[in-house]
C-alpha positions in Angstrom: -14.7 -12.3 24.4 -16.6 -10.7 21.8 -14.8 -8.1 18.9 -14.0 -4.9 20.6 -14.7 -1.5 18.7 -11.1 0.6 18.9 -12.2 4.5 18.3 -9.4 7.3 19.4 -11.3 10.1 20.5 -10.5 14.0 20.5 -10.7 15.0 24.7 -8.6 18.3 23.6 -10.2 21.0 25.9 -13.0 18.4 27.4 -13.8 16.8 30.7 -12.9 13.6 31.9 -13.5 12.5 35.2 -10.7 10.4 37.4 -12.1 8.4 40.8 -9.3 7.5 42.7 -5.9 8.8 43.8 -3.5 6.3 43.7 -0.5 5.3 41.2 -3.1 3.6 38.7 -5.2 7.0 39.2 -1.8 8.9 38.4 -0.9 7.2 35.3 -4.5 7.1 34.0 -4.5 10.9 34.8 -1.3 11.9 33.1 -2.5 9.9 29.6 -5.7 12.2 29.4 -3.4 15.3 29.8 -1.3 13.9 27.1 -4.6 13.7 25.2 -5.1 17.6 26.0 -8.3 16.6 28.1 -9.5 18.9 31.3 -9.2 16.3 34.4 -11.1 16.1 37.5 -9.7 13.8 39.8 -12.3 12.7 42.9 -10.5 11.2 46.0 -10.1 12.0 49.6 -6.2 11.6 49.3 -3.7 11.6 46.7 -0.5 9.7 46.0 2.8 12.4 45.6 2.8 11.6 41.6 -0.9 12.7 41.2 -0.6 15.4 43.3 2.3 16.6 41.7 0.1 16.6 38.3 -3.0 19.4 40.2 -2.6 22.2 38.3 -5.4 24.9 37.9 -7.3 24.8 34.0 -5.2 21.1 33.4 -6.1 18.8 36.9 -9.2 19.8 39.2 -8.8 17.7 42.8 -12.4 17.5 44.5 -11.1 16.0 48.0 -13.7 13.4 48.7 -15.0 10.4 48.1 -16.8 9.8 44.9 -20.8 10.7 45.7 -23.9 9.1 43.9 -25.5 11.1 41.4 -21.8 13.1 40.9 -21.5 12.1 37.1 -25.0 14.2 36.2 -24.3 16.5 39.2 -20.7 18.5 39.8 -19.7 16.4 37.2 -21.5 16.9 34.8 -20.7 17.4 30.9 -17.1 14.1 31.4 -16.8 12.6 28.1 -14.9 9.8 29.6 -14.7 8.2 33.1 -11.9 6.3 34.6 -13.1 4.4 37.7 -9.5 4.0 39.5 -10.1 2.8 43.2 -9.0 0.2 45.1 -12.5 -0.5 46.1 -14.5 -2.5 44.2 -18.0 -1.5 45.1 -16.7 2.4 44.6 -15.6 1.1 41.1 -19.0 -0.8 40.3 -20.8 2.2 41.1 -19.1 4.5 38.9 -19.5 2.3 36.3 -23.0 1.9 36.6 -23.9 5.7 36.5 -21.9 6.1 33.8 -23.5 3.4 31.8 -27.2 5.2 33.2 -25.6 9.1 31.6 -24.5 7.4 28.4 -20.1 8.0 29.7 -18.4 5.0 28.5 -16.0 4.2 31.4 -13.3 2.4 32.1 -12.8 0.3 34.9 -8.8 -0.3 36.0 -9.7 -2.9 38.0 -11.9 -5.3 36.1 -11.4 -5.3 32.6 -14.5 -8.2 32.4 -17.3 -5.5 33.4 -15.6 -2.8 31.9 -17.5 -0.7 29.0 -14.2 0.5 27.5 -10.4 0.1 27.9 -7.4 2.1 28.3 -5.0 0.3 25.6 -0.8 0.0 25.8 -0.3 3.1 23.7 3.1 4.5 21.9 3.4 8.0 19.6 5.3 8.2 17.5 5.6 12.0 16.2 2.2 11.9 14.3 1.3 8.1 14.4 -0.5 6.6 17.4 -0.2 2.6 17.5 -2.5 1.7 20.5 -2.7 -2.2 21.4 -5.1 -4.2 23.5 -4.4 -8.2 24.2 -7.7 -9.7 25.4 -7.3 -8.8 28.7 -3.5 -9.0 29.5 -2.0 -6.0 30.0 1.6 -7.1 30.4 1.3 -9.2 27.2 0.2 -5.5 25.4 3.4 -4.2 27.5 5.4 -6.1 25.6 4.0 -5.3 22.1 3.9 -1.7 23.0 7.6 -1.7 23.5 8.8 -3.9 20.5 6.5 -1.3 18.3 7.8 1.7 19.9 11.5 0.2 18.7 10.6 -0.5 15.4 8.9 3.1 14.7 12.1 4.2 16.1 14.2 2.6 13.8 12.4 3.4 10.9 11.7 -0.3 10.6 7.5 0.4 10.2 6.4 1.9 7.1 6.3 5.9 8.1 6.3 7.2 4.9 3.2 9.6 4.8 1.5 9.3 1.7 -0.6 12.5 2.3 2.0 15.4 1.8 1.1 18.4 3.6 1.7 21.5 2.1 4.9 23.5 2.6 6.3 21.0 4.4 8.9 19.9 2.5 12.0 19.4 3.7 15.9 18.4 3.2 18.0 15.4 5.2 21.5 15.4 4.8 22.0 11.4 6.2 25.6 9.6 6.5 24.7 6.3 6.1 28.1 5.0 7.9 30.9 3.2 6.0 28.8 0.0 4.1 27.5 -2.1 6.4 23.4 -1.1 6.7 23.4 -1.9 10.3 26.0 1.1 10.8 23.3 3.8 9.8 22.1 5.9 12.7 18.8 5.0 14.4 17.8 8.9 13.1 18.9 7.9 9.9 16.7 5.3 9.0 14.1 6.6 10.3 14.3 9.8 8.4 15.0 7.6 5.1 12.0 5.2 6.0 9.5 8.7 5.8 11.6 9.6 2.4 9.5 10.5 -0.8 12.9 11.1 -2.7 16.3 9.5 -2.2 19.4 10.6 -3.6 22.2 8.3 -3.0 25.5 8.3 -3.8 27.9 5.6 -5.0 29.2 4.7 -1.3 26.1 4.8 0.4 24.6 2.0 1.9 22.9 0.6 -1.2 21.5 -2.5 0.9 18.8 0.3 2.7 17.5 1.2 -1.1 15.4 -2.5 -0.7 13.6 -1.6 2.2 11.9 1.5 0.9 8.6 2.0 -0.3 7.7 1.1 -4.1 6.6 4.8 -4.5 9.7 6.2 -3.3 12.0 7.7 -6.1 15.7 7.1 -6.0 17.8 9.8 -7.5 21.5 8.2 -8.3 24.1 11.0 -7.9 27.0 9.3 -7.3 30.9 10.5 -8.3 33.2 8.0 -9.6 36.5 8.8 -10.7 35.9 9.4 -14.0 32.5 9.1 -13.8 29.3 11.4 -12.4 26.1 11.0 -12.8 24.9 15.0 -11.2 27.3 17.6 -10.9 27.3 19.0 -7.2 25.3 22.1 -8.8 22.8 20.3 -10.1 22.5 17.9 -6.8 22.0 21.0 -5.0 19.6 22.2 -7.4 17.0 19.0 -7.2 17.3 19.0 -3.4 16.2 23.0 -3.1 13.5 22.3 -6.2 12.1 19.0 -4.4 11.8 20.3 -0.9 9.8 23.2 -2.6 7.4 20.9 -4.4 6.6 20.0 -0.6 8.2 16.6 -0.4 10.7 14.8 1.7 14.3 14.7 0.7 17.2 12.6 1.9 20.2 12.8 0.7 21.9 9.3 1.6 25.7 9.7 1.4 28.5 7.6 2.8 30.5 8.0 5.9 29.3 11.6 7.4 28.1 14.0 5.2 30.5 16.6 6.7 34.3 14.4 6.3 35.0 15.0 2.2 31.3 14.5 1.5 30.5 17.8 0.5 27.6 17.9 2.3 28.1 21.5 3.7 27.6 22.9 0.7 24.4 21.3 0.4 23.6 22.7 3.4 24.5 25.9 2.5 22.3 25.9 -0.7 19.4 24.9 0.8 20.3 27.5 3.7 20.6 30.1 1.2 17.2 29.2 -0.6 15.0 28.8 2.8 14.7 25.6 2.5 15.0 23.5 6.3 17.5 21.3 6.2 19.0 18.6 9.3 22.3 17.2 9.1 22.4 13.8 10.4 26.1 12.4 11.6 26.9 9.5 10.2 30.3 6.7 11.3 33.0 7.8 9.2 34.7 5.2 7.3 38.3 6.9 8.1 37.9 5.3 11.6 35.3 2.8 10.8 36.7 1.0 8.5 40.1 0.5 10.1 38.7 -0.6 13.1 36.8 -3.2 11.3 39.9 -5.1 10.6 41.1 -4.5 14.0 43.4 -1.6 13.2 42.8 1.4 16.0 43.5 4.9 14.8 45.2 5.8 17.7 46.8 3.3 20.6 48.6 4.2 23.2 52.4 4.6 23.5 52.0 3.9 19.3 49.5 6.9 18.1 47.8 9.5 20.1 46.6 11.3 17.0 45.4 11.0 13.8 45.1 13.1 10.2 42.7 12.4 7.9 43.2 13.2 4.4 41.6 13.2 0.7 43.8 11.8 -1.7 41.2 12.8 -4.1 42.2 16.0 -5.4 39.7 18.7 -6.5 41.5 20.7 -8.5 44.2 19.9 -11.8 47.7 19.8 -10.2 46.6 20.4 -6.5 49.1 17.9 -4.5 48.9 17.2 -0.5 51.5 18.9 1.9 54.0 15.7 1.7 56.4 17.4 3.7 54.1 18.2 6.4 52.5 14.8 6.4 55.5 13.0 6.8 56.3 15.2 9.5 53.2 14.7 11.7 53.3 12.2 14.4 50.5 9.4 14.7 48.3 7.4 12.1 47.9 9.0 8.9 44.4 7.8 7.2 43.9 8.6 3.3 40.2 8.5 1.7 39.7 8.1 -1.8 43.4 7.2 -2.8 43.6 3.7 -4.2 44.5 5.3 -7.7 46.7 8.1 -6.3 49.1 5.3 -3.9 52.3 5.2 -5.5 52.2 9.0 -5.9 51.0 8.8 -1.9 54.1 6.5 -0.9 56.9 8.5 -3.1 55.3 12.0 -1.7 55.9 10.6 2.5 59.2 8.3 1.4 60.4 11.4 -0.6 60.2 13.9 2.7 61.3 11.9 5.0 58.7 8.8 6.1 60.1 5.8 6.9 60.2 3.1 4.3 59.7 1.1 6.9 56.4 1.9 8.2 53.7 -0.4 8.2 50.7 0.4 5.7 46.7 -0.8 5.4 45.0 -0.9 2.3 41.4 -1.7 3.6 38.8 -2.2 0.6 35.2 -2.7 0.9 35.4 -2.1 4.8 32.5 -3.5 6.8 31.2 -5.1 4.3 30.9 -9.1 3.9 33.9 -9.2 1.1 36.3 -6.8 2.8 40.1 -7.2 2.1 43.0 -6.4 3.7 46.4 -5.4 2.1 49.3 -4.8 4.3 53.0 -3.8 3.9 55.2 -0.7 4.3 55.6 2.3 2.8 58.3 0.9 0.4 56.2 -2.0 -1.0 52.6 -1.4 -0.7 52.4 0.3 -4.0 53.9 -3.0 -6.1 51.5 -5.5 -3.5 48.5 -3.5 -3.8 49.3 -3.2 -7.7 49.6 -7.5 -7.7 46.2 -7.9 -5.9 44.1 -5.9 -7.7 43.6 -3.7 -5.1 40.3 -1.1 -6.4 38.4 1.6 -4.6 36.6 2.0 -2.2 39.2 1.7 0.5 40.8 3.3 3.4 44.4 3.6 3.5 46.3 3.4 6.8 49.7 4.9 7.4 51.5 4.2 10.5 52.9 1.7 13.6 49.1 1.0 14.9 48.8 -1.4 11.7 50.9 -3.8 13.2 48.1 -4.0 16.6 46.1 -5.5 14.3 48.5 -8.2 13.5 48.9 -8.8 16.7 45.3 -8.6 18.0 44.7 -11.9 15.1 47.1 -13.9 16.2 46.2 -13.3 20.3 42.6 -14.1 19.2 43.8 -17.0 17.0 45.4 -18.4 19.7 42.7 -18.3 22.3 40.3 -19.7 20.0 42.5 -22.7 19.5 41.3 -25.8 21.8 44.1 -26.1 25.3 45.6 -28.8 25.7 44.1 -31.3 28.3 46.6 -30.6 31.2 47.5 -33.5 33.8 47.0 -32.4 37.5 50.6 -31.6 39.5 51.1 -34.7 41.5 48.8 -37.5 39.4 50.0 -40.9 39.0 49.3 -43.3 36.2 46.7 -45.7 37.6 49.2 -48.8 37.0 51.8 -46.8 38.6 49.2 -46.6 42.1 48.5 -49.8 42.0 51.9 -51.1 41.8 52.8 -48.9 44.7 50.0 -49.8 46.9 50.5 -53.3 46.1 54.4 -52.9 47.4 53.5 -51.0 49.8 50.5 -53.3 50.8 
C-alpha cells in the first residue's frame, strides 16, 4: 500500500454528496454535519437514524437512486463524495464519476479502489487526532478510543503554545490528598494545558514532572512558620497572569473550597473579571482516613462527621471545645499535628472521653504513610515518642477501632486454611485393615 496523503479539509457551508441510506450512510452523514458541511443524501429509502438527521439547510434527501451524470448534474458544486451502498456496481459508479469531475470520494465498501478514506476520528475541544490503520478499521477503533482517554486525562501534551489573545484564564484545581492518581480526570487535564502553575506545599508535587519544560511553576505554599506568597499577593499573580492572556492553575491540596482558601481566590479574580472554574478535588479529611481503613462515619458507631482546622488564623482564636466534645460522631482535625496536646486537653477538659480511640494519619495516601493510634488520654505522649510531623489527619472517635478490626479480618483471610480432612475419611491403613477383616 503506498503512503497516503492525510489533509483535513474546511466543508463548513459546502456540499457533500451521500449515496446510500443505510446505518453506514447515517454515520458517514452525521460526521460531515459535525464538519459544518451541507449534505445531500441520494437513496430511494432511508434507515430511521438517517432520516431522523433530514433537516432543511443541514440534510437534503433526493428519494431515488443515484443517476449517471448526477455528480456534474443536480449535484453539482460536492466537494466530497461518500459512495455508501450496499451495491457494489452503484458504488463503482460513483466513484468513477467522481474521479472523471475531479471529487475525491470515498468508497465505504472497498477501501482498495477507494480515492480517499474516512479515518477513526476523536476531538478533543480544539485538537483533532484522526487515525487510519492500513485498511482495518476496527484496529483504528481501537486507537481512536485509547487516544480519546488519554486527551481526556490530560495524559497528551495539550498545552497550546500559541496563546490567543484575551483568553486567559484562572483554574482553581484540588489535586486530592497526595497520591497523583487521586486528582480529578478535569484536573489533569486543565494542569496538562497550564502555562503557569502555582502549587502549594500539599499539592500533588509528583504531577509537577509531567508538565511541559516551558511551563512555569510558581511555589506558594504555607508552612507553619513559613510562606513563600502571602494570600494577597497569590491572588494578585493569578488576576495579573490571566490578564497577560495565559493559563493559570492554581494546584492546591484536598479541595480548594475545605480550609484551602480557595474562595477567596475566587472572589478576587471574580471581582477583577477575570473567568475563573473551581475544580473539586478528594478532600484529605475523608480521604485520608479511609486510606488506612478508618470510615468517617459507620453505622450504629458514627452517622456524622465535623471537620475542623486546628490551624488557627488569628493570635488567640481557640476552637469551641465545649461544643466539640459535645457533638456526636467522628471528629476529623486538619492541620493540627502541632496544636494536639492543646486539641486532647480542650475535648478531655469538657467532657470527651479519655477513653476514646484517636488516629494520627501522616502522609495519607502516599507510599510512606503512618499510622498512630491511641486515645484521647495518651495520643499526645505517643505521637510526641514517634515523631509524629505534619501533614496528617487527626481522627477523633469509636470508628478508629473498624479499622483495627477490618486489619485483622483481612489478615486473617489472607492467611493460608488449613488443609481440612473430609467428615467420614479413613486412614488408608485403617481401610485396608478393615477390608482385610472384613474380607
Amino acid at each position: 500500500m503506498s503512503p497516503r496523503y492525510p489533509l483535513l479539509l474546511d466543508l463548513a457551508g459546502r456540499r457533500a454528496v451521500v449515496v446510500g441510506g443505510g446505518p453506514v450512510a447515517a454515520r458517514r452523514v452525521g460526521g460531515l454535519l459535525d464538519a459544518g458541511a451541507v449534505v445531500t443524501v441520494v437513496a430511494p429509502a432511508l434507515c430511521e437514524d438517517l432520516a431522523a438527521l433530514v433537516e432543511p439547510g443541514r440534510v437534503e434527501w433526493v428519494a431515488r437512486e443515484y443517476a449517471a451524470g448526477d455528480l456534474v448534474g443536480d449535484l453539482a458544486g460536492a466537494r466530497v463524495v461518500q459512495a455508501a451502498t450496499d451495491d457494489a456496481d452503484t458504488n463503482a459508479a460513483v466513484a468513477a464519476e467522481a474521479e472523471t469531475a475531479g471529487i475525491w470520494c470515498v468508497r465505504a465498501d472497498d477501501a482498495e479502489r477507494s480515492a480517499a478514506w474516512t479515518p477513526a476520528t476523536v476531538r478533543f475541544d480544539d485538537v483533532t487526532v484522526a487515525v487510519s490503520a492500513g485498511r482495518d478499521p476496527r484496529r483504528a477503533r481501537r486507537l481512536k478510543d485509547r487516544i480519546a482517554t488519554w486527551l481526556q486525562s490530560g495524559e497528551l501534551p495539550l498545552r497550546r503554545v500559541r496563546r490567543t489573545p484575551g483568553a486567559g484564564h484562572v483554574a482553581l484545581v484540588g489535586g486530592g490528598p497526595g497520591d497523583p492518581g487521586l486528582i480529578t480526570v478535569r484536573g489533569r487535564r486543565l494542569l496538562a494545558d497550564a502555562d503557569v502553575v502555582v502549587v502549594d506545599r500539599l499539592a500533588p508535587r509528583a504531577l509537577l514532572d509531567e508538565l511541559d519544560a516551558e511551563v512555569e511553576v510558581v511555589e506558594a505554599g504555607k508552612g507553619p512558620r513559613a510562606h513563600a506568597l502571602t494570600q494577597l499577593e497569590i491572588n494578585d499573580l493569578l488576576v495579573a497572569r490571566a490578564r497577560a492572556g495565559q493559563r493559570v492553575v492554581r494546584l492546591k491540596g484536598g479541595d480548594p473550597f475545605v480550609f484551602g482558601r480557595g474562595a477567596e481566590e475566587a472572589l478576587a479574580c471574580a471581582r477583577a473579571g477575570v473567568p475563573c472554574e473551581v475544580v473539586p478535588g478528594v478532600t484529605s479529611a475523608v480521604a485520608v482516613p479511609e486510606s488506612v481503613g478508618i470510615p468517617v462515619t459507620h453505622r450504629a458507631v458514627a452517622r456524622q462527621f465535623t471537620v475542623v482546622s486546628a490551624h488557627y488564623a488569628r493570635a488567640g482564636e481557640t476552637p469551641d471545645w465545649a461544643g466539640l466534645a459535645a457533638t456526636e460522631g467522628t471528629l476529623v482535625f486538619l492541620m493540627g499535628v502541632g496544636q494536639l496536646p492543646a486539641l486532647t486537653e480542650g475535648l478531655l477538659r469538657n467532657g470527651r472521653p479519655a477513653t476514646t480511640p484517636v488516629a494520627v494519619v501522616e502522609r495519607g495516601t502516599l507510599p510512606d504513610q503512618r499510622t498512630t493510634t491511641g486515645t484521647l488520654a495518651t495520643i499526645a505522649e505517643v505521637a510526641g515518642a514517634r515523631g509524629v510531623r505534619s501533614p496528617a489527619v487527626i481522627v477523633v472517635g469509636e470508628v478508629v477501632d473498624v479499622a483495627a478490626e477490618l486489619t485483622a479480618l483481612t489478615a486473617a483471610a489472607a492467611e493460608p486454611a488449613e488443609a481440612v480432612e473430609p467428615a467420614g475419611a479413613a486412614d488408608p491403613a485403617e481401610g485396608n485393615a478393615q477390608g482385610n477383616a472384613d474380607g
